[in-house]
C-alpha positions as a Markdown table, in Angstrom:
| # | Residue | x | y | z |
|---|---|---|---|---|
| 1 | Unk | 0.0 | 0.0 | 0.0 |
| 2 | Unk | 1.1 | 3.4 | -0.9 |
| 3 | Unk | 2.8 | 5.6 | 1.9 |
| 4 | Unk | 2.7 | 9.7 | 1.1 |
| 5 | Unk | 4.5 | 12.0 | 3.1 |
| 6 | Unk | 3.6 | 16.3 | 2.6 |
| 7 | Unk | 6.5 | 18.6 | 3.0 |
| 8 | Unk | 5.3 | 22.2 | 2.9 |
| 9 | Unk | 7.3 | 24.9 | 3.4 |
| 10 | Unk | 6.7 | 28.5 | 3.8 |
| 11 | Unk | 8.4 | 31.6 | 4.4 |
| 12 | Unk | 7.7 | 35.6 | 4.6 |
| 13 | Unk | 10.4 | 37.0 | 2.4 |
| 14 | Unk | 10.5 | 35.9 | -1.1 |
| 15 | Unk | 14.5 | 37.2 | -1.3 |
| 16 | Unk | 15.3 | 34.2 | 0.7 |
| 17 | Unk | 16.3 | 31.0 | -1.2 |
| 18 | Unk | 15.1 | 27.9 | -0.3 |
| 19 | Unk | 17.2 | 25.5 | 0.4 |
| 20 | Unk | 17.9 | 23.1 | -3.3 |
| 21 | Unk | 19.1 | 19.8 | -3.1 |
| 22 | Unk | 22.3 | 18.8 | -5.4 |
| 23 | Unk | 23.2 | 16.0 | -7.4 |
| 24 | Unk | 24.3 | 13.4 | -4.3 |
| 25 | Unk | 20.6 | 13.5 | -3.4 |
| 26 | Unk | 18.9 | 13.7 | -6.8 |
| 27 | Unk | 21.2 | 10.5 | -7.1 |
| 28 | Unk | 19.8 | 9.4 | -3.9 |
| 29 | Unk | 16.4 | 9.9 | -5.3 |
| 30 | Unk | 16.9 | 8.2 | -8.8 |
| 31 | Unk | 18.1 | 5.1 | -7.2 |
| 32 | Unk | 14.6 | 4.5 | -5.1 |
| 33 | Unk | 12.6 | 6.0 | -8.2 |
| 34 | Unk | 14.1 | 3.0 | -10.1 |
| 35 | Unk | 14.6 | 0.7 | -7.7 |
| 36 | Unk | 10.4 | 1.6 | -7.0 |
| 37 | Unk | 10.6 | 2.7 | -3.4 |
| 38 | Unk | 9.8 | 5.6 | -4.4 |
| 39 | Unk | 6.6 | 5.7 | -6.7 |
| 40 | Unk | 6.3 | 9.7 | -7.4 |
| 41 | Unk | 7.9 | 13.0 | -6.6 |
| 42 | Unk | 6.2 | 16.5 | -7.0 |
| 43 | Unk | 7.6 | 19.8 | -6.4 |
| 44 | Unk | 5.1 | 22.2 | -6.2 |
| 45 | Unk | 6.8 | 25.5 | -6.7 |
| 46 | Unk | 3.3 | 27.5 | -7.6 |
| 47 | Unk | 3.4 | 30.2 | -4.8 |
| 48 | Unk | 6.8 | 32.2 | -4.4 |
| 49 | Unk | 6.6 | 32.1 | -0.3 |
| 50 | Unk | 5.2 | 28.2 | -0.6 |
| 51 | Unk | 7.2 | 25.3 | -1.8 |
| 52 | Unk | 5.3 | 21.6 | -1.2 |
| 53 | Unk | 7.0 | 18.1 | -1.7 |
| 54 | Unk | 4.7 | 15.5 | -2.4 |
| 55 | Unk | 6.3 | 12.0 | -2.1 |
| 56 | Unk | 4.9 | 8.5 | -2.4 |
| 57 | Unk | 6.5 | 5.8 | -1.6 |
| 58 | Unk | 5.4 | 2.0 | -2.3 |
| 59 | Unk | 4.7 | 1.5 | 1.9 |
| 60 | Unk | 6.2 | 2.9 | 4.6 |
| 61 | Unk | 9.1 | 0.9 | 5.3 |
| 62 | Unk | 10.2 | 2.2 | 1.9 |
| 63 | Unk | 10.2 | 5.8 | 3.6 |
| 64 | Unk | 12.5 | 4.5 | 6.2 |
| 65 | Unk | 15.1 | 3.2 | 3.7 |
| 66 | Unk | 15.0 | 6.5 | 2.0 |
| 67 | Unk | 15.3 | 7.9 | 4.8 |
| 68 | Unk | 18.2 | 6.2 | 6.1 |
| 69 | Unk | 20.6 | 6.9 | 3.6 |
| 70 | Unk | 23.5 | 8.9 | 4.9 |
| 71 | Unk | 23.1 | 11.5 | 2.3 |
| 72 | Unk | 19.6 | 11.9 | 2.7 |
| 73 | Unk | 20.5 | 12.3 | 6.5 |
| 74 | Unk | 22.7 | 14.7 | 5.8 |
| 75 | Unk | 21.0 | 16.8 | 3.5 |
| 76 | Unk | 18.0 | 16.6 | 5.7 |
| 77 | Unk | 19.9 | 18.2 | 8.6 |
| 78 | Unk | 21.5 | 20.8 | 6.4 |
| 79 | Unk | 17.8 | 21.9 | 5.3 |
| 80 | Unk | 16.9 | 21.8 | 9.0 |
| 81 | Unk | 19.3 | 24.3 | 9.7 |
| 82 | Unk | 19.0 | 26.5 | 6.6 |
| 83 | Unk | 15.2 | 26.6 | 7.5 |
| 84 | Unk | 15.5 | 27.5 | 10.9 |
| 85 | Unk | 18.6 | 30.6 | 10.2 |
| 86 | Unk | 16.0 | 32.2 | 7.6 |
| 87 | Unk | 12.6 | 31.5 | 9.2 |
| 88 | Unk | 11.2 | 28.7 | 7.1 |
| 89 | Unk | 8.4 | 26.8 | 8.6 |
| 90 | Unk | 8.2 | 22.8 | 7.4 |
| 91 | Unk | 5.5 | 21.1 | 7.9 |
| 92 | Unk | 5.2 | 17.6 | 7.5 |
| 93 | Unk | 1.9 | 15.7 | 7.0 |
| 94 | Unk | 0.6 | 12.2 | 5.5 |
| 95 | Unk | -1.4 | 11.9 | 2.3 |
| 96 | Unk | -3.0 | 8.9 | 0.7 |
């Protein structure tokens, strides 16, 4: 069963970059696109102060692997950081 997890961002100042992920992740990302961990990925990029991830794994445990990975770690806590320096709120929900 189908596991979606809702990242939405927002921020008040639209001078302020959001934090982009590079290569090592969008590597990350290909591998559990192919290897079908990860069934869909949508950036949703429509509102200049709102940026919304919409990710669907095959189940839950799938998450977790993707999760896992050290660079997904890594780029995770970098985010965390770059969010919290330029006030970016993240919000993370659960679809279907």
């Amino acid at each position: 069963m189908s596991f979606q997890i809702i990242l939405t961002y927002t921020k008040e100042d639209p001078l302020v970059d959001w934090f982009e992920y590079g290569d090592d992740v969008q590597g990350i990302i290909d591998k559990h696109k192919a290897n079908g961990n990860i069934e869909e990925w949508i950036v949703d990029d429509s509102d200049a102060l709102k940026r919304i991830y919409k990710i669907t794994f095959k189940n839950a445990p799938a998450s977790l692997e993707f999760n896992s990975e050290s660079v997904i770690e890594a780029h995770n806590s970098s985010r965390e950081l770059h969010n919290t320096n330029n006030q970016i709120i993240g919000v993370k929900t659960y679809g279907q």
